[in-house]
MIZAKE-764769 format. One record per residue (C-alpha): residue number from 1; residue in three letters; x, y, z. Coordinates in nm, 2 decimals, padded with zeros to 4 digits, m for minus. Example, Ala and Ser with C-alpha at 12.3 -4.5 7.8 and 13.67 -1.06 7.14 Angstrom:
! MIZAKE-764769
REC/seq/type/px/py/pz
REC/1/Ala/01.23/m00.45/00.78
REC/2/Ser/01.37/m00.11/00.71
***
This chain:
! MIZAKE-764769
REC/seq/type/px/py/pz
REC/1/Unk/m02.33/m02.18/00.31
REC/2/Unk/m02.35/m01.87/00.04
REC/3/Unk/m02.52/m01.66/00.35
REC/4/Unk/m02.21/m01.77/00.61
REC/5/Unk/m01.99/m01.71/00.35
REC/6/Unk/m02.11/m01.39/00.23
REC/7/Unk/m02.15/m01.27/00.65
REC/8/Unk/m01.76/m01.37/00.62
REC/9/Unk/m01.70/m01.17/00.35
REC/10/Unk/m01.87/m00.86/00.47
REC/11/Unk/m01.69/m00.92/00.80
REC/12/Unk/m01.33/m00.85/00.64
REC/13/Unk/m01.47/m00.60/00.42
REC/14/Unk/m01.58/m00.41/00.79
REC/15/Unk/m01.24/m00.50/00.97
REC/16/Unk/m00.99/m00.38/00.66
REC/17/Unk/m01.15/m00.06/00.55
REC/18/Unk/m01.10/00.03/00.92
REC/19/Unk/m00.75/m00.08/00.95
REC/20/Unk/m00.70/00.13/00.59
REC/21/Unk/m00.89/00.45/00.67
REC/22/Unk/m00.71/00.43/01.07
REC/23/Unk/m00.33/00.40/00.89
REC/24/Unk/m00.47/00.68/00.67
REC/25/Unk/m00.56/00.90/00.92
REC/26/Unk/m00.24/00.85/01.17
REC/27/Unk/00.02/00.88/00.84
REC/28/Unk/m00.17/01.21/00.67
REC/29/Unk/m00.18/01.35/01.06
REC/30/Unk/00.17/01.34/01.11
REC/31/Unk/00.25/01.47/00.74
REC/32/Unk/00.00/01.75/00.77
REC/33/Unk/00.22/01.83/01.12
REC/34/Unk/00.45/01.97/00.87
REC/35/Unk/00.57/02.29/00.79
REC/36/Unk/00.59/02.37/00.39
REC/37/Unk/00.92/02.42/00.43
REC/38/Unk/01.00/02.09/00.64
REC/39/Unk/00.84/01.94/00.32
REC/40/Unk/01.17/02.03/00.15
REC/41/Unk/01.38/01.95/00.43
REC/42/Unk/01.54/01.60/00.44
REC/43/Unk/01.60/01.58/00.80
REC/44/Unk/01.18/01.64/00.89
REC/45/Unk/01.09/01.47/00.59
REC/46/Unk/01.25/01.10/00.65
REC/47/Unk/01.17/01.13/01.01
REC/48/Unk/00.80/01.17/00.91
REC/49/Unk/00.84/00.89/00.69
REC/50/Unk/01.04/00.68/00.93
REC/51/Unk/00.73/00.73/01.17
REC/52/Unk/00.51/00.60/00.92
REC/53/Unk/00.71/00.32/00.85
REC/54/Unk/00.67/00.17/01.17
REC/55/Unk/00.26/00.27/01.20
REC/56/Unk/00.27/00.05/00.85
REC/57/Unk/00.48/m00.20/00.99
REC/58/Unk/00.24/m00.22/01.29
REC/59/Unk/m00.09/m00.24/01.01
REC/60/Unk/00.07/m00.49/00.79
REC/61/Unk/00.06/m00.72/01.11
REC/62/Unk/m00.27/m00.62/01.18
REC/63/Unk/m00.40/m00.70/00.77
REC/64/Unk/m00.23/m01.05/00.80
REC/65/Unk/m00.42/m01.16/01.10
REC/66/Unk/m00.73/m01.03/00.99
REC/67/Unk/m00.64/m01.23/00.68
REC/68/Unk/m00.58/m01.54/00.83
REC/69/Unk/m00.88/m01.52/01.01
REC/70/Unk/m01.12/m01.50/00.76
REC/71/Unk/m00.95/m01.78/00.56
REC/72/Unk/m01.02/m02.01/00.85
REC/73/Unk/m01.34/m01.90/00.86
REC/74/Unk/m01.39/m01.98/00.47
REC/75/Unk/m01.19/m02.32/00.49
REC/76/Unk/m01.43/m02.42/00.81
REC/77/Unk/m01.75/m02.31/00.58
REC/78/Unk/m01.55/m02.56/00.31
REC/79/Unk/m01.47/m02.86/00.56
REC/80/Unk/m01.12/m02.76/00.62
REC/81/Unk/m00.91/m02.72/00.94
REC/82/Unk/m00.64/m02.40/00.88
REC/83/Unk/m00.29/m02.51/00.93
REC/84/Unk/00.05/m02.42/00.93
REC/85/Unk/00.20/m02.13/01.09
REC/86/Unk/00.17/m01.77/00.94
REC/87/Unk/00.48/m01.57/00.96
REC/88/Unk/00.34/m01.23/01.17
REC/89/Unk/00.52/m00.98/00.98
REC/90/Unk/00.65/m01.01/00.59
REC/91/Unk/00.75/m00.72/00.39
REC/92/Unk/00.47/m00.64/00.14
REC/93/Unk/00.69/m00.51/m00.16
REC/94/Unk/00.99/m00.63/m00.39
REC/95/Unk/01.28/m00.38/m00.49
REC/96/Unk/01.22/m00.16/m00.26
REC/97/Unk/01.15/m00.13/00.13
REC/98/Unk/00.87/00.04/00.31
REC/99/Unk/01.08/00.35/00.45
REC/100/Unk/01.13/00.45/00.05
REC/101/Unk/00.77/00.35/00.02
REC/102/Unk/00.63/00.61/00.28
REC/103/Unk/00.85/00.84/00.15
REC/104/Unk/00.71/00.87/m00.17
REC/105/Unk/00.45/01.09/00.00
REC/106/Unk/00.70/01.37/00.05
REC/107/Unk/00.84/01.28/m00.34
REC/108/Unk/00.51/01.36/m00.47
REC/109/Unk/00.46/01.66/m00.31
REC/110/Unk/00.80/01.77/m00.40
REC/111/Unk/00.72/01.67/m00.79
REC/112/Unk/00.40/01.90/m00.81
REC/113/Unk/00.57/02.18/m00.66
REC/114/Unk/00.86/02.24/m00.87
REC/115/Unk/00.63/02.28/m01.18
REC/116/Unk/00.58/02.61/m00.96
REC/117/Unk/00.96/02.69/m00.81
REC/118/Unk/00.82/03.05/m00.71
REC/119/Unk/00.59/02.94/m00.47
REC/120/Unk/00.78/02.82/m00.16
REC/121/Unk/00.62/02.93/00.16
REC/122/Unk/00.76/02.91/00.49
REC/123/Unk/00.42/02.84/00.64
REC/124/Unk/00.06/02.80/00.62
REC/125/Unk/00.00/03.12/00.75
REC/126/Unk/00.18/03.28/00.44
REC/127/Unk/m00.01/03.07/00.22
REC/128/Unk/m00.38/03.20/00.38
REC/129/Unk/m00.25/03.54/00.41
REC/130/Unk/m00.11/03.54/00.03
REC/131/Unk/m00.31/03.80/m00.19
REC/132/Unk/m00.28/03.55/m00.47
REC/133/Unk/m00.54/03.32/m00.42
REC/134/Unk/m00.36/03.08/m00.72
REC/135/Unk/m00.06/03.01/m00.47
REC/136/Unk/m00.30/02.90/m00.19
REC/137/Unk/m00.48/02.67/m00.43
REC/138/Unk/m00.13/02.53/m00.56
REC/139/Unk/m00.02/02.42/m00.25
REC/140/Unk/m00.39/02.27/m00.17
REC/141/Unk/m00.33/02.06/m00.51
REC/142/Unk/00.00/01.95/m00.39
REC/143/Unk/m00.13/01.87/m00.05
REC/144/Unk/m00.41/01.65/m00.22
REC/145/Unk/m00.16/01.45/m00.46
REC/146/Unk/00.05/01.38/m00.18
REC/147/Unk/m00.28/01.21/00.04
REC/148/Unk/m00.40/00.99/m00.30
REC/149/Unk/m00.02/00.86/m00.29
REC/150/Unk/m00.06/00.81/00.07
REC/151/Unk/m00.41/00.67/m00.01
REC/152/Unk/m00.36/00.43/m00.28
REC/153/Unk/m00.05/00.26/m00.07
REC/154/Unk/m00.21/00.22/00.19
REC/155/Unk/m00.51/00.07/m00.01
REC/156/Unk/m00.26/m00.11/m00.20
REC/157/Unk/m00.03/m00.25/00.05
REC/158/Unk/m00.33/m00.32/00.26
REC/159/Unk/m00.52/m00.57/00.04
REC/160/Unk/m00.21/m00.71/m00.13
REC/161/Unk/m00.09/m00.84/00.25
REC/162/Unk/m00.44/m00.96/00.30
REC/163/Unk/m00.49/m01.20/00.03
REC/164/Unk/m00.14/m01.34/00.09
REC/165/Unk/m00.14/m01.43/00.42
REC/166/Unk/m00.49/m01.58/00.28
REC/167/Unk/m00.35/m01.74/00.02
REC/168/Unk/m00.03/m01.90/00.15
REC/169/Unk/m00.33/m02.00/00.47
REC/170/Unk/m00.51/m02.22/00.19
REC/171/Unk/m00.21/m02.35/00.07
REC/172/Unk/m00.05/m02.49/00.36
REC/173/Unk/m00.43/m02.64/00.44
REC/174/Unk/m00.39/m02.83/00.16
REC/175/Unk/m00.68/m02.60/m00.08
REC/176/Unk/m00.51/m02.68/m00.44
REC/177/Unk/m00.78/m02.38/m00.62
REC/178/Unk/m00.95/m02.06/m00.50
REC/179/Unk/m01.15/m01.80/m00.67
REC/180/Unk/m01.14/m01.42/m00.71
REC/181/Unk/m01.43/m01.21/m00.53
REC/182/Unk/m01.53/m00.89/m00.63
REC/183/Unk/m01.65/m00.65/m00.45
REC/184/Unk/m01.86/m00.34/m00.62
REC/185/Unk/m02.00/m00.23/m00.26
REC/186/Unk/m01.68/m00.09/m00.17
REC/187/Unk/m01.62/00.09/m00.47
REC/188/Unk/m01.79/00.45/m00.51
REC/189/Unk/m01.81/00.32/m00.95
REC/190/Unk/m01.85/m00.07/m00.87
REC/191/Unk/m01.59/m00.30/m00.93
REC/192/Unk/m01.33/m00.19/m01.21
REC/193/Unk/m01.37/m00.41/m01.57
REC/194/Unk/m00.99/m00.55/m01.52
REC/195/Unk/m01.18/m00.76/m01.18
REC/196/Unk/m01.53/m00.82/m01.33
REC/197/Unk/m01.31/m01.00/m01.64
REC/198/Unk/m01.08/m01.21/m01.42
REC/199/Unk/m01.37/m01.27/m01.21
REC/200/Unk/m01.45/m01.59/m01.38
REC/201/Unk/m01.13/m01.77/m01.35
REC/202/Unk/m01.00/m01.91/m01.06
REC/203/Unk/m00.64/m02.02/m00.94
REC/204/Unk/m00.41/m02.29/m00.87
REC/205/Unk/m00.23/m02.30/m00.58
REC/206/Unk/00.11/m02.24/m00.73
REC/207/Unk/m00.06/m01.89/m00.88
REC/208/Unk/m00.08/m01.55/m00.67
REC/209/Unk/m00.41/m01.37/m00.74
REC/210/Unk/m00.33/m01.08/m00.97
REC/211/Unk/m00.39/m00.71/m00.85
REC/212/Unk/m00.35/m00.35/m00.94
REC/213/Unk/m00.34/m00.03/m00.77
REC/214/Unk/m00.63/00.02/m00.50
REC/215/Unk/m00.76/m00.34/m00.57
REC/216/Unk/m01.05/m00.50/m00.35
REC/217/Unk/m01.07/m00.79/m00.44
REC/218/Unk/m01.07/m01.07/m00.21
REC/219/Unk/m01.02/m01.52/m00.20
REC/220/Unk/m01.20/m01.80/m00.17
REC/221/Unk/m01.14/m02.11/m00.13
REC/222/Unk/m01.24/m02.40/m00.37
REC/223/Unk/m01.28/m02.74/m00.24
REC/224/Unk/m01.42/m02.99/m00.40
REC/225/Unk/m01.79/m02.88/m00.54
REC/226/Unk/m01.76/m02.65/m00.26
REC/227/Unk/m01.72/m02.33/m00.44
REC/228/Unk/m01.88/m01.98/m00.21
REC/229/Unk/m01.66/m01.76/m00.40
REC/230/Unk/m01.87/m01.83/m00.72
REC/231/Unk/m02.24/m01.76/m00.55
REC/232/Unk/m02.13/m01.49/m00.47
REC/233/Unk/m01.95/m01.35/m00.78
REC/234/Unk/m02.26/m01.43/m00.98
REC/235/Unk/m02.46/m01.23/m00.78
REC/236/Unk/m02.27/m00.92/m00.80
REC/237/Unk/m02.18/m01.00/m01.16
REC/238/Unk/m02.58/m00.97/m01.23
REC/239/Unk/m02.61/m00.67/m01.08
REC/240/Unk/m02.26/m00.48/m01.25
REC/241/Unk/m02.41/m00.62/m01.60
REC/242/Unk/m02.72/m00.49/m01.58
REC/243/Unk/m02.57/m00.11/m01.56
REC/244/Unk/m02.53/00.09/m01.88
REC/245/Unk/m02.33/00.28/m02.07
REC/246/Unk/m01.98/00.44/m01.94
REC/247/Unk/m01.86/00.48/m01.60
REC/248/Unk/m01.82/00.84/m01.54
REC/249/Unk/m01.47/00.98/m01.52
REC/250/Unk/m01.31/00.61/m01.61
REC/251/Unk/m01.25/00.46/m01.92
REC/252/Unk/m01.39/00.14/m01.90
REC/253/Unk/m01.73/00.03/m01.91
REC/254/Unk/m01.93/m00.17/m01.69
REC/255/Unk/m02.19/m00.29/m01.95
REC/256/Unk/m02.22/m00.64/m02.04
REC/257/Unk/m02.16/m00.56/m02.38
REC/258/Unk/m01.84/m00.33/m02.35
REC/259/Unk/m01.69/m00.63/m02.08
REC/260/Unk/m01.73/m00.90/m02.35
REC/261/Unk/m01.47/m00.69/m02.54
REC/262/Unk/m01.22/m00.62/m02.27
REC/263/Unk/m00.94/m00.82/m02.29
REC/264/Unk/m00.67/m00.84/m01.98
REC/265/Unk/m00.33/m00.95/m01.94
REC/266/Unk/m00.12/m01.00/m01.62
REC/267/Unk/00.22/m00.90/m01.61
REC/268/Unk/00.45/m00.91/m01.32
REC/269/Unk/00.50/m00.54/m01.15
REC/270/Unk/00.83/m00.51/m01.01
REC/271/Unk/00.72/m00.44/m00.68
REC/272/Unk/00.34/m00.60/m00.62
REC/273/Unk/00.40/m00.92/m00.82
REC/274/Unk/00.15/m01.01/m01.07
REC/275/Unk/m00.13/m00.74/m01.16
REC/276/Unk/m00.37/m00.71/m01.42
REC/277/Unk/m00.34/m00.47/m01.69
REC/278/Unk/m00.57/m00.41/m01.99
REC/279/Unk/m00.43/m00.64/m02.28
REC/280/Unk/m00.30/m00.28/m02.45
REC/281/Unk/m00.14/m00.11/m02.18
REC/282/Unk/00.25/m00.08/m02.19
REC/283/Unk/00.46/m00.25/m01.95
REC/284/Unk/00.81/m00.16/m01.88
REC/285/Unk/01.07/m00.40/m02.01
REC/286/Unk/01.35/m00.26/m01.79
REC/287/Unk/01.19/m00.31/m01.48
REC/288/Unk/01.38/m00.51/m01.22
REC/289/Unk/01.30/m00.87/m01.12
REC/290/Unk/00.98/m00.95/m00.89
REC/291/Unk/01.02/m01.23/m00.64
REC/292/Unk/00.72/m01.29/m00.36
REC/293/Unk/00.85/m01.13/m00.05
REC/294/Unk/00.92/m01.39/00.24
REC/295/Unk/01.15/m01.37/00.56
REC/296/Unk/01.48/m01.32/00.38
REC/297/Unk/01.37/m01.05/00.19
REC/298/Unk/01.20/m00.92/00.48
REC/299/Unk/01.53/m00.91/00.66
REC/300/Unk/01.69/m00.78/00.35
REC/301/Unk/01.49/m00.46/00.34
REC/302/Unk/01.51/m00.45/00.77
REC/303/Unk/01.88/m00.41/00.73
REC/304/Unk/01.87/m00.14/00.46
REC/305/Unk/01.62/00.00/00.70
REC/306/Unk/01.90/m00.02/00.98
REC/307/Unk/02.16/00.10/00.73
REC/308/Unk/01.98/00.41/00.66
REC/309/Unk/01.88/00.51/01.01
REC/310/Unk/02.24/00.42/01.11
REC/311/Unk/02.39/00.68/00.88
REC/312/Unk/02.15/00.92/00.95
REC/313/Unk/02.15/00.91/01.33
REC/314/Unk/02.49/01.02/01.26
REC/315/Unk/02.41/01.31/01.03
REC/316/Unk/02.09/01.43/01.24
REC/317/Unk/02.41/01.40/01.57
REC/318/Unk/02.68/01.59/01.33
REC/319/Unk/02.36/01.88/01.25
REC/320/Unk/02.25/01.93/01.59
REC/321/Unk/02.53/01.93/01.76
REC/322/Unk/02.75/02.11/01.56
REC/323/Unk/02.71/02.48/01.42
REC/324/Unk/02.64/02.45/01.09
REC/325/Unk/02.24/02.50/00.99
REC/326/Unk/02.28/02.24/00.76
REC/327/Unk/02.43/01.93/00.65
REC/328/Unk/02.48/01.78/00.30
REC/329/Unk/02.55/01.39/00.23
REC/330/Unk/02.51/01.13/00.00
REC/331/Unk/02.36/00.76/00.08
REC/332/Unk/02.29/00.47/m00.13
REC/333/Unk/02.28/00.65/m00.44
REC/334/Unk/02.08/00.97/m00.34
REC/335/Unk/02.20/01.37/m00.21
REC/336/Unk/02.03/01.46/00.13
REC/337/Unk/02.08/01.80/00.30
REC/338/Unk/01.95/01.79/00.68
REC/339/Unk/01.82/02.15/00.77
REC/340/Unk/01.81/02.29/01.12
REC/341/Unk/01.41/02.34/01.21
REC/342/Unk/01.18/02.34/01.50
REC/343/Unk/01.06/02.01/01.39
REC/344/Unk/01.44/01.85/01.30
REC/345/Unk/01.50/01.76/01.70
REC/346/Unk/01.16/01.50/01.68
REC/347/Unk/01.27/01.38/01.35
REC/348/Unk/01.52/01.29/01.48
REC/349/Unk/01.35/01.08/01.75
REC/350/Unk/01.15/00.89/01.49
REC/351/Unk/01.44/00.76/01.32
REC/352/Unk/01.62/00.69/01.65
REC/353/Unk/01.31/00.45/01.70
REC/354/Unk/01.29/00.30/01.38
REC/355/Unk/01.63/00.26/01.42
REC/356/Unk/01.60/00.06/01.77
REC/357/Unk/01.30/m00.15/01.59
REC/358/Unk/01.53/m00.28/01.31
REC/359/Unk/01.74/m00.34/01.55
REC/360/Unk/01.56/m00.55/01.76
REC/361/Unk/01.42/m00.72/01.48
REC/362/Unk/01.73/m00.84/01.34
REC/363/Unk/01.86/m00.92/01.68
REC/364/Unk/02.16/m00.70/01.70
REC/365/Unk/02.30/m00.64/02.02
REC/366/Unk/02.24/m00.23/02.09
***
């Protein structure tokens, strides 16, 4: 059973890192599509987003089924028949929506850059052709902050729909505990302390496995004294204490010594749910509310999705047809000024579609 089990394991480890590294390369494409100024400009900007919201829409689905079908393939290797039905879709994060989400790409660039307000190219070409070599490599270093953002949602987002549709699989099949697996092979350092410490527990059916950012970890299910998920653990868990001293560039250590003093607490991120956090780390009183995403909060966020790409529609009609070169507004709480580019004409496009999607997904009539 450990062998099928671990052959299932490896499977999904194969299948996601795909799915991740194909979102990853169709988002950074269309960002990279942009100018440095459309960076700046609303108008480019939340149509680039707006794109991207509908490729993660469309990986989301793709990361539940995967999901799903690896927990039938673990409930089968523990005796189990999977049942109940699997909603397709479900929003991934709380207090939020996944148009803001992919927009945070653009945010980050913009957040590096104005430590430097007077370096603002027009293109790339001005960059390359720039006798200060410091401005090129600014813009490189803004370029690369935006991609990790890009990187560790989609990593992120990617994982944390997996294991749910997982979870809520073993749940309705009637599995009242499952276990964490780790998973060093997919990590350039092995698997982070925070997992090789919660490794050892396992959960109740009532309890969502706790993350953090760019977590692999993966379920299993426990069901009776059939328990995979722990064969396997051990074995990693031999091999990640049996390497010394510090991990370079990280500030844990994957010693068996230094691990026996690690202490972790999980605390309930705003946005992800429950994550693990190192028992010192500072968490933010303030933050708003989690609840676990479901179909009402999926249409929630689809009709602030609609909203947005309502009034907008209208501002990208009011800029393009009129004679202004731009066009200043305020929406739910936040300025925007829509620019008149090249680019602005297929931003426009992508929100128009976005638009239609939320549309049809709420069942409004067009």
């Amino acid at each position: 059973m450990a062998d099928s089990a671990l052959a299932a394991v490896q499977a999904l480890d194969d299948q996601r890192v795909k799915l991740v590294d194909e979102f990853v390369r169709r988002a950074w494409n269309m960002w990279r599509s942009l100018t440095p100024s459309d960076w700046w400009n609303d108008a480019v900007a939340e149509g680039a987003a707006a794109y991207v919201t509908q490729q993660h829409i469309a990986f989301v689905k793709a990361m539940r089924q995967q999901g799903i079908s690896y927990a039938d393939t673990m409930l089968r290797l523990a005796g189990v028949n999977g049942l109940g039905e699997i909603p397709q879709y479900e929003v991934v994060r709380a207090n939020t929506d996944p148009w803001q989400v992919a927009m945070r790409v653009a945010d980050t660039y913009r957040t590096q850059a104005v430590k430097n307000p007077e370096i603002r190219p027009a293109t790339w070409d001005e960059i390359l052709k720039d006798a200060d070599q410091s401005a090129a490599d600014h813009v490189k270093a803004w370029l690369m902050s935006a991609k990790i953002q890009l990187e560790n949602n989609a990593v992120t987002d990617g994982y944390v729909t997996q294991n749910r549709a997982i979870q809520s699989r073993y749940r309705s099949s009637g599995v009242e505990r499952y276990r964490r697996v780790i998973h060093p092979e997919l990590s350039k350092t092995g698997s982070c302390g925070l997992c090789v410490v919660a490794a050892t527990n396992t959960f109740t059916r009532a309890d969502l496995m706790p993350m953090h950012n760019r977590c692999k970890c993966t379920v299993a299910p426990i069901v009776g004294s059939n328990d995979p998920g722990l064969k396997l653990n051990s074995d990693d868990l031999m091999t990640i204490y049996k390497a010394a001293g510090k991990t370079a560039g990280r500030d844990y250590s994957t010693s068996a010594t230094d691990l026996t003093k690690l202490r972790v607490k999980v605390v309930n991120n705003s946005e992800l749910g429950p994550v693990l956090l190192r028992k010192d780390a500072p968490v933010n009183s303030n933050a708003p509310e989690w609840r676990l995403p479901d179909m009402k909060m999926t249409h929630a966020q689809m009709e602030r999705m609609f909203a947005r790409a309502t009034e907008f529609n209208a501002r990208y009609k009011e800029l393009l047809n009129g004679d202004k070169d731009s066009v200043q507004f305020r929406f739910d709480g936040r300025s925007y000024e829509f620019k008149k580019t090249v680019h602005t004409k297929q931003a426009w496009q992508y929100v128009r579609s976005l638009l239609a999607y939320s549309r049809g997904f709420l069942g409004l009539a067009a």
